[in-house]
PDB file of N, CA, C and O in Angstrom, chain B, residues numbered from 101:
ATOM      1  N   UNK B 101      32.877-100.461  -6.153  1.00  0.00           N
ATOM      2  CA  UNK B 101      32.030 -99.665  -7.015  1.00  0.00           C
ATOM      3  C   UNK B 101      32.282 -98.184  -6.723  1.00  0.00           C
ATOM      4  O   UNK B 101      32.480 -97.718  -5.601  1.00  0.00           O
ATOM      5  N   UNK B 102      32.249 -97.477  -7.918  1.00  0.00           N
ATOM      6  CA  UNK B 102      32.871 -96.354  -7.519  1.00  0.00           C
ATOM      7  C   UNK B 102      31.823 -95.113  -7.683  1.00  0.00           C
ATOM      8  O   UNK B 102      31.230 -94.771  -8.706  1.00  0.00           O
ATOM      9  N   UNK B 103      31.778 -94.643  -6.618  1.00  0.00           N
ATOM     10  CA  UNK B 103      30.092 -93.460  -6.594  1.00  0.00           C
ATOM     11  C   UNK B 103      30.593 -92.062  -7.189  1.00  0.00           C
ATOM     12  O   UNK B 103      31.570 -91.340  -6.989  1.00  0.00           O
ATOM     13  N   UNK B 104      29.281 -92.013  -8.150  1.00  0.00           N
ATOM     14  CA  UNK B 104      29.525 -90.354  -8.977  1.00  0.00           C
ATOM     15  C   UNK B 104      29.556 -89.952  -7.953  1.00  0.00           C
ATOM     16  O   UNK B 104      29.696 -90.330  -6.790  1.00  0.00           O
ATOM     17  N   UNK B 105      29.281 -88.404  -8.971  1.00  0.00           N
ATOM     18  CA  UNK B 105      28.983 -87.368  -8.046  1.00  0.00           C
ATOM     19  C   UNK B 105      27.632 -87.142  -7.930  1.00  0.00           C
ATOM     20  O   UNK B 105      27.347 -86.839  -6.772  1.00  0.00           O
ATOM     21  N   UNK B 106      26.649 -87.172  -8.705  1.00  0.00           N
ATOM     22  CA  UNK B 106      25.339 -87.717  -8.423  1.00  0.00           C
ATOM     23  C   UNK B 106      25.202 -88.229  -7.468  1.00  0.00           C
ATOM     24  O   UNK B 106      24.942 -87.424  -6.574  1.00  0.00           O
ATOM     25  N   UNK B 107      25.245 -89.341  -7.115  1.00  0.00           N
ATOM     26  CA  UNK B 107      25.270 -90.259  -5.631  1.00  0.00           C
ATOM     27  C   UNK B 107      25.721 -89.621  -4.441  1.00  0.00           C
ATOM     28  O   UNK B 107      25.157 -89.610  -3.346  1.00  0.00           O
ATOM     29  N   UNK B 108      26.754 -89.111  -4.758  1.00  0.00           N
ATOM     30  CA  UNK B 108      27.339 -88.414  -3.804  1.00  0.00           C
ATOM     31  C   UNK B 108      26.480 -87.238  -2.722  1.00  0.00           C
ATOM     32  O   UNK B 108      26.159 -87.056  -1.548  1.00  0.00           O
ATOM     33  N   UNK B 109      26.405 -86.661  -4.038  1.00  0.00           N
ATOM     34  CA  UNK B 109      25.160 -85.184  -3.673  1.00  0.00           C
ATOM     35  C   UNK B 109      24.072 -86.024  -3.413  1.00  0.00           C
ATOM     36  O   UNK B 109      23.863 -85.881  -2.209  1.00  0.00           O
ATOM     37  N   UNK B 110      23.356 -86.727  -3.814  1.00  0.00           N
ATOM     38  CA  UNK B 110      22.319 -87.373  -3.068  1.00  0.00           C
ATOM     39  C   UNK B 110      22.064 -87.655  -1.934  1.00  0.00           C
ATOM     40  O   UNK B 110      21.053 -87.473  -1.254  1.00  0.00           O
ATOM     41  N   UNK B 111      23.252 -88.228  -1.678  1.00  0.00           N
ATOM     42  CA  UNK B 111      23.208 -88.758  -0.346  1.00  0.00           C
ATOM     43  C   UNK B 111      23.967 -88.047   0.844  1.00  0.00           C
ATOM     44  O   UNK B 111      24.349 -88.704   1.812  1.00  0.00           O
ATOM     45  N   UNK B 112      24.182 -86.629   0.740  1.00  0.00           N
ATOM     46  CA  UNK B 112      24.268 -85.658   1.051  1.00  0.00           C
ATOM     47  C   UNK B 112      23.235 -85.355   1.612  1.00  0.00           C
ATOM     48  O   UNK B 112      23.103 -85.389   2.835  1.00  0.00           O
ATOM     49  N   UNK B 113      22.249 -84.974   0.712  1.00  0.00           N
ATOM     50  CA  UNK B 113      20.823 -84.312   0.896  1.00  0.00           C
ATOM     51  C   UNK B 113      19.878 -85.030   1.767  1.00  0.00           C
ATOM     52  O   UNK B 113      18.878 -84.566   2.315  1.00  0.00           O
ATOM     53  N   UNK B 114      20.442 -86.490   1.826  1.00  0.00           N
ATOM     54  CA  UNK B 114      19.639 -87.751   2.715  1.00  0.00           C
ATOM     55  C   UNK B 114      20.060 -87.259   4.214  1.00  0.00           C
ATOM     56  O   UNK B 114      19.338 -86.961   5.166  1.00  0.00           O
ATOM     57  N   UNK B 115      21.667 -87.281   4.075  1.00  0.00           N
ATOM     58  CA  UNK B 115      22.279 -86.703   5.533  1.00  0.00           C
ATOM     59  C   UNK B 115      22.183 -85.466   6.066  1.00  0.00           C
ATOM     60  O   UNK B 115      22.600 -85.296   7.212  1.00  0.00           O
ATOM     61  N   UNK B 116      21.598 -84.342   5.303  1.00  0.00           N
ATOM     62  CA  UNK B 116      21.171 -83.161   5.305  1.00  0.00           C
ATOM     63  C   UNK B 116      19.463 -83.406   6.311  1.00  0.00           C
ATOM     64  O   UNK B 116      19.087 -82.863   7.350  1.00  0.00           O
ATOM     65  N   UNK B 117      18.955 -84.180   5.649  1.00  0.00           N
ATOM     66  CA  UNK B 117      17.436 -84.279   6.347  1.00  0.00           C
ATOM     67  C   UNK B 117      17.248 -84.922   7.284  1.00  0.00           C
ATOM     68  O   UNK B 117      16.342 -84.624   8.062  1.00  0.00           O
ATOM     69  N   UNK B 118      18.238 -86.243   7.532  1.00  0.00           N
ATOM     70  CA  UNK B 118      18.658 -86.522   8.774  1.00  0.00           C
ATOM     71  C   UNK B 118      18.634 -85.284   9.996  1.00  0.00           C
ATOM     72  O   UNK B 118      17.787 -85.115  10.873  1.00  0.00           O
ATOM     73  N   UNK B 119      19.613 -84.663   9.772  1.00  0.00           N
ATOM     74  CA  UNK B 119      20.180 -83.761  10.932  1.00  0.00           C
ATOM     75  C   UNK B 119      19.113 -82.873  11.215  1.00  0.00           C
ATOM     76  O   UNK B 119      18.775 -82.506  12.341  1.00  0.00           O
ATOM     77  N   UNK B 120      18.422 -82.430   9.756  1.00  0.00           N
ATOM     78  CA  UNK B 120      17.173 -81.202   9.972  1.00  0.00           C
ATOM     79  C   UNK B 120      16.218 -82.192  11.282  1.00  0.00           C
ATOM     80  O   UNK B 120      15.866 -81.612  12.309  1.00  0.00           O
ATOM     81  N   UNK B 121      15.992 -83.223  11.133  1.00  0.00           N
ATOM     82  CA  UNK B 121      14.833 -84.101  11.729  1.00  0.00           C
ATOM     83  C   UNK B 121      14.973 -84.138  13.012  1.00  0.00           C
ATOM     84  O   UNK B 121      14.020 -83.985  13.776  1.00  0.00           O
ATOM     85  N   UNK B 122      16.451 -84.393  13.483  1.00  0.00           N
ATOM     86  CA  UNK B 122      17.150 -84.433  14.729  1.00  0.00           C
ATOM     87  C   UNK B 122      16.989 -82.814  15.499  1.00  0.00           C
ATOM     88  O   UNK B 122      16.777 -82.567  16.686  1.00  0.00           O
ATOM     89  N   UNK B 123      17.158 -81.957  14.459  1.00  0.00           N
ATOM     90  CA  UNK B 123      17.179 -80.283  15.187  1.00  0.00           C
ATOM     91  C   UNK B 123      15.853 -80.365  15.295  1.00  0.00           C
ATOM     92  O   UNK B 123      15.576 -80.520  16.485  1.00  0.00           O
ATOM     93  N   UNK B 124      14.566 -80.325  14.389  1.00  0.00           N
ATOM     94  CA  UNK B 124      13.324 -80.315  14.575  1.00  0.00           C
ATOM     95  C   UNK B 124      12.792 -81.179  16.149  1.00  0.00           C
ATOM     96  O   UNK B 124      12.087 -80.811  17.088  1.00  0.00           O
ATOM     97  N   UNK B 125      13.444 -82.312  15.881  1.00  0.00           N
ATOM     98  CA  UNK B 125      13.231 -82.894  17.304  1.00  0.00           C
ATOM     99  C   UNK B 125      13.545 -82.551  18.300  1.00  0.00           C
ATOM    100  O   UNK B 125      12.967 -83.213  19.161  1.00  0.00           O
ATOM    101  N   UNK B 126      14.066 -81.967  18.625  1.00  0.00           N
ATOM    102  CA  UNK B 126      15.001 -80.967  19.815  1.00  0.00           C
ATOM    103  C   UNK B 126      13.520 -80.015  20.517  1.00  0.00           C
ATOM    104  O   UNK B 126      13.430 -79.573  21.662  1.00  0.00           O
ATOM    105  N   UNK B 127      12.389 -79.900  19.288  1.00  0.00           N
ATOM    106  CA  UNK B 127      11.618 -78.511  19.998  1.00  0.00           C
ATOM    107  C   UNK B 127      10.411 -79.270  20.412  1.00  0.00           C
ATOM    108  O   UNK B 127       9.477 -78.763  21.034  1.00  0.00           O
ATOM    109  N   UNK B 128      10.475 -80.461  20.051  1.00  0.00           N
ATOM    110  CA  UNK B 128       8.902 -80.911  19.673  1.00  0.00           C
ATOM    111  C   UNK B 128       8.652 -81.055  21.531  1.00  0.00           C
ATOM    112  O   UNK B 128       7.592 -80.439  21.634  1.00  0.00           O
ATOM    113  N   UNK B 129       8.958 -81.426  22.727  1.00  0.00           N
ATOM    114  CA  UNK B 129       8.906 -81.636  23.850  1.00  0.00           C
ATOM    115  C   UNK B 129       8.248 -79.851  24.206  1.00  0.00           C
ATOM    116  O   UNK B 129       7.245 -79.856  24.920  1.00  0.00           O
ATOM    117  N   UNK B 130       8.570 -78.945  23.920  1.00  0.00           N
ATOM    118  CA  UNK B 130       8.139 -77.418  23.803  1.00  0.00           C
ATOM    119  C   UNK B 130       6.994 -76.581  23.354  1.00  0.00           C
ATOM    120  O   UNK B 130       6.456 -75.501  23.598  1.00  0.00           O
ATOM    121  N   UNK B 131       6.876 -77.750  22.478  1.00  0.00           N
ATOM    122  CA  UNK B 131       6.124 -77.514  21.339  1.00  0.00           C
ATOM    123  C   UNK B 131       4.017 -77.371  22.193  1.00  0.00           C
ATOM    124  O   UNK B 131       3.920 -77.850  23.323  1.00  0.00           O
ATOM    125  N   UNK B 132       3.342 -77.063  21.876  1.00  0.00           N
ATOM    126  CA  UNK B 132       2.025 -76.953  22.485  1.00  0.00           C
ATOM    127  C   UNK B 132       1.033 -78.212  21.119  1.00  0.00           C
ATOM    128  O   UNK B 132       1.162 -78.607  19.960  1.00  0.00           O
ATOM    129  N   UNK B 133       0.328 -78.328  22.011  1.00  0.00           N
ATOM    130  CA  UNK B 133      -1.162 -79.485  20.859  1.00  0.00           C
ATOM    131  C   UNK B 133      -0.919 -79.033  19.502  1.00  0.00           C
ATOM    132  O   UNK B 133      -0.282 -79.658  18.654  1.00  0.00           O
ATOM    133  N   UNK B 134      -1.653 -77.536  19.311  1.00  0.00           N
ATOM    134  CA  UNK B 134      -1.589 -76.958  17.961  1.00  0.00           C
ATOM    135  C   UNK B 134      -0.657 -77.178  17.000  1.00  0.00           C
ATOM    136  O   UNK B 134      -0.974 -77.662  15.913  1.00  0.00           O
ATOM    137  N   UNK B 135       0.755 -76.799  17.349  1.00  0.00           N
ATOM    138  CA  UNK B 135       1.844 -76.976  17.011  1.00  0.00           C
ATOM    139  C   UNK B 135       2.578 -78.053  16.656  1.00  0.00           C
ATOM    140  O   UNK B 135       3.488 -77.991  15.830  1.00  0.00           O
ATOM    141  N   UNK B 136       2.143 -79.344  17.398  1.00  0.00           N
ATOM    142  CA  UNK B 136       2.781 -80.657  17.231  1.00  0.00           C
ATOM    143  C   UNK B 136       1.336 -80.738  16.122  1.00  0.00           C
ATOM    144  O   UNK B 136       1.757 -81.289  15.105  1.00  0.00           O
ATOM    145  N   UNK B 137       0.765 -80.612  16.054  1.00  0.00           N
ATOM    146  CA  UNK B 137      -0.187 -80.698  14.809  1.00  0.00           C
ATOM    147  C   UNK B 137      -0.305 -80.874  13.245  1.00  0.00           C
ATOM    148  O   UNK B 137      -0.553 -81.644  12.318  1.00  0.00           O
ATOM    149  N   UNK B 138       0.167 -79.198  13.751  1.00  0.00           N
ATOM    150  CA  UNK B 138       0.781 -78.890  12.557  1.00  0.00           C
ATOM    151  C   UNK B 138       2.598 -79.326  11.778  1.00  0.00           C
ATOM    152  O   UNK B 138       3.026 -79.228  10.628  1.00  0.00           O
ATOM    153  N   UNK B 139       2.998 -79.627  12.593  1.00  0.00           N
ATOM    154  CA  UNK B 139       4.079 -79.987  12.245  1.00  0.00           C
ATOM    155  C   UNK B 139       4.103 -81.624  11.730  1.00  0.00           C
ATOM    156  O   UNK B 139       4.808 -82.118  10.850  1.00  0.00           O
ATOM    157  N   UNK B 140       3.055 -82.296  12.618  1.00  0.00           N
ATOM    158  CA  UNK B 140       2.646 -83.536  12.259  1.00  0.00           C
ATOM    159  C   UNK B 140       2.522 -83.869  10.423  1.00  0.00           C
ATOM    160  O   UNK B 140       2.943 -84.697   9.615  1.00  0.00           O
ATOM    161  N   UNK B 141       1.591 -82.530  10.446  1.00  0.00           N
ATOM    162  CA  UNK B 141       1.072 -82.606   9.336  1.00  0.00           C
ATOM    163  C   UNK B 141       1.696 -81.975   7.921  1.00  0.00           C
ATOM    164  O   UNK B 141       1.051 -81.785   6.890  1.00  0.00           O
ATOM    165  N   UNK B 142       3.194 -81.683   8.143  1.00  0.00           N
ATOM    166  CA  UNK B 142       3.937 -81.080   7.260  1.00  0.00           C
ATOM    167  C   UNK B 142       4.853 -82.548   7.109  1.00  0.00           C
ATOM    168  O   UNK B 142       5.139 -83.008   6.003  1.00  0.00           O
ATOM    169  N   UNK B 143       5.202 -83.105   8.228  1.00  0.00           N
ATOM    170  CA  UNK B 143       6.057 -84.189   8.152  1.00  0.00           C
ATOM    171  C   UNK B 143       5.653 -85.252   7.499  1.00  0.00           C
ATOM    172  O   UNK B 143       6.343 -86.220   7.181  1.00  0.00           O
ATOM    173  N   UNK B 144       3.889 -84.978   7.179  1.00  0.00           N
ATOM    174  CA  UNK B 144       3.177 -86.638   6.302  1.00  0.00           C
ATOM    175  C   UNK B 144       3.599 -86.148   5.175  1.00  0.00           C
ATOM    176  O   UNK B 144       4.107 -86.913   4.355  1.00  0.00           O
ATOM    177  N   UNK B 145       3.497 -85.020   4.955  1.00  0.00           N
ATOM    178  CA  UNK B 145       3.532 -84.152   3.649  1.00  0.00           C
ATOM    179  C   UNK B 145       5.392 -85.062   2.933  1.00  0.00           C
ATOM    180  O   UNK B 145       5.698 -85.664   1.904  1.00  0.00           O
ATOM    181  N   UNK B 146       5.798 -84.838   3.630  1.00  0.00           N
ATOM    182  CA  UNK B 146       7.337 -85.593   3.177  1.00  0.00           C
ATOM    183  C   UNK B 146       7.443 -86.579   3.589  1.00  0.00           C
ATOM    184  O   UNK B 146       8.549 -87.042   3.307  1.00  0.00           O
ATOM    185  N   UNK B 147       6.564 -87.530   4.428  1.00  0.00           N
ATOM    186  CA  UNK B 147       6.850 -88.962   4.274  1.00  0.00           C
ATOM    187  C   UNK B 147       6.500 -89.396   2.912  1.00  0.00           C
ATOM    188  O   UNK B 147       7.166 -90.272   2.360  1.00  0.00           O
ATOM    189  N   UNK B 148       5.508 -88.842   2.345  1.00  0.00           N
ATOM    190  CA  UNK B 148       5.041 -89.269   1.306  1.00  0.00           C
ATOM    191  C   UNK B 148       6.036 -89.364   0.196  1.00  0.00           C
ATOM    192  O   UNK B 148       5.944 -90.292  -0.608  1.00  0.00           O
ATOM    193  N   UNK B 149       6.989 -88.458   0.095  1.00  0.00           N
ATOM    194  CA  UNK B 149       7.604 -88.227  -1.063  1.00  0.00           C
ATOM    195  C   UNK B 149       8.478 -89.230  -0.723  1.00  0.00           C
ATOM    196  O   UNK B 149       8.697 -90.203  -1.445  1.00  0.00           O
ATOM    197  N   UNK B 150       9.077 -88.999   0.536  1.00  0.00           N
ATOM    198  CA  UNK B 150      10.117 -90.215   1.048  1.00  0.00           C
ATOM    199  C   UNK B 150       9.676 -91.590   0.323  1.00  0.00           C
ATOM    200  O   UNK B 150      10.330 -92.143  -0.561  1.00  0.00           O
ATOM    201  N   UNK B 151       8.487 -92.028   0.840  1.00  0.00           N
ATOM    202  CA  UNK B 151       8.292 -92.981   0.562  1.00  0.00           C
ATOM    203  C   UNK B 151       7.954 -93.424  -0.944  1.00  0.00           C
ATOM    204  O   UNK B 151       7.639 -94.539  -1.361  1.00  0.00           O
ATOM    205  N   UNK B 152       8.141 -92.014  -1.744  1.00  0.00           N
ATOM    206  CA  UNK B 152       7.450 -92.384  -3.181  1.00  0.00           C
ATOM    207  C   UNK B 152       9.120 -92.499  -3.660  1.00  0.00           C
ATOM    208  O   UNK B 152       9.319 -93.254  -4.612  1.00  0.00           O
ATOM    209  N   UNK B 153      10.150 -91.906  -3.154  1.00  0.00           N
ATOM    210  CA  UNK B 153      11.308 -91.734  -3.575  1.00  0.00           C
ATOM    211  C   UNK B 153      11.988 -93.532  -2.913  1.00  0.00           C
ATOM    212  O   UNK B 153      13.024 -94.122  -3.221  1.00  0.00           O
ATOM    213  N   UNK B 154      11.510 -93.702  -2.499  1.00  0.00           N
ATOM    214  CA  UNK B 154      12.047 -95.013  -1.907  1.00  0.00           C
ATOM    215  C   UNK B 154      11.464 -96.432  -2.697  1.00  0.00           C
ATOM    216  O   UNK B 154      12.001 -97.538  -2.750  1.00  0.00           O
ATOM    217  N   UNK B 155      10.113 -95.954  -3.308  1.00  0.00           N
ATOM    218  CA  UNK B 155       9.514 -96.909  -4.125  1.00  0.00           C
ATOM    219  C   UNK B 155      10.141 -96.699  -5.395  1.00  0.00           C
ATOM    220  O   UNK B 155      10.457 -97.722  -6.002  1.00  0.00           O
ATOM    221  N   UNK B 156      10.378 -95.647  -5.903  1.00  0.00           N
ATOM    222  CA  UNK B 156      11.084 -95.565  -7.528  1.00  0.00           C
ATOM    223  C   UNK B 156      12.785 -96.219  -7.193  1.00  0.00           C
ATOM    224  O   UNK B 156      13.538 -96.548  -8.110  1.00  0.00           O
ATOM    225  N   UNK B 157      13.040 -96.282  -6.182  1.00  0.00           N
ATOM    226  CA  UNK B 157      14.502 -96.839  -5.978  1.00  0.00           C
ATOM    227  C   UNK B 157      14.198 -98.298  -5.915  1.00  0.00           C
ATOM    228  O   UNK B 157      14.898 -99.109  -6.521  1.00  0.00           O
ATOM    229  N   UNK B 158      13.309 -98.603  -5.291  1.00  0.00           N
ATOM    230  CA  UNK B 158      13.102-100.007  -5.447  1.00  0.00           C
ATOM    231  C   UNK B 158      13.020-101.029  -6.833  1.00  0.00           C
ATOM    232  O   UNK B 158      13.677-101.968  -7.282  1.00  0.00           O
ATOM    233  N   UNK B 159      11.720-100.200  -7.244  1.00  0.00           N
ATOM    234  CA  UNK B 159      11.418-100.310  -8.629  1.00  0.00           C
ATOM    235  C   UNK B 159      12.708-100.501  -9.717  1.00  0.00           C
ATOM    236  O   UNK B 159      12.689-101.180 -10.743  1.00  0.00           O
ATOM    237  N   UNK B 160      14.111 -99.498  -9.051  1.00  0.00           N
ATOM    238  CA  UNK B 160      15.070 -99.201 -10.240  1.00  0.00           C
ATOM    239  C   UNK B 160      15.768-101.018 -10.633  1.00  0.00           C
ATOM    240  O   UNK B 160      15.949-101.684 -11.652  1.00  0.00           O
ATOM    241  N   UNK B 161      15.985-101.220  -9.045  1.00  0.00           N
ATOM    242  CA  UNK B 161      16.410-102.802  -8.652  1.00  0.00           C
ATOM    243  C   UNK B 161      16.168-103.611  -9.258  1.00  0.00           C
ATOM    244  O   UNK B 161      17.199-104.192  -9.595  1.00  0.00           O
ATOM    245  N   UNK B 162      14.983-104.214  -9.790  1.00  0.00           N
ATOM    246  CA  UNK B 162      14.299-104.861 -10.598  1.00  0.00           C
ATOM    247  C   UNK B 162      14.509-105.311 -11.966  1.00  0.00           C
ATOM    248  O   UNK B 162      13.636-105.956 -12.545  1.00  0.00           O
TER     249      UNK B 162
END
């Protein structure tokens, strides 16, 4: 099967947020209460989408 370029760039942007997650993780041991907090709470902020982006892919399957 042969992947656009759509796909391509997509899954780019997947391997892009990968690596951001991995650098973000690097500080969190540094990081103070407040801070892991707040960051907690930016990261639900994009699980959500993750997970809404993962349900419309599912859905596509079907």
């Amino acid at each position: 099967m042969v992947a656009t370029g759509e796909l391509i760039r997509a899954m780019n942007y997947v391997d892009d947020m990968t690596a951001t997650l991995r650098r973000i993780a690097i500080y969190i041991p540094n990081m103070n209460a407040e801070e892991r907090k707040r960051l907690a709470e930016a990261l639900k902020g994009a699980q959500a989408q993750i997970g809404s982006a993962i349900a419309d892919l599912e859905k596509a399957e079907k």
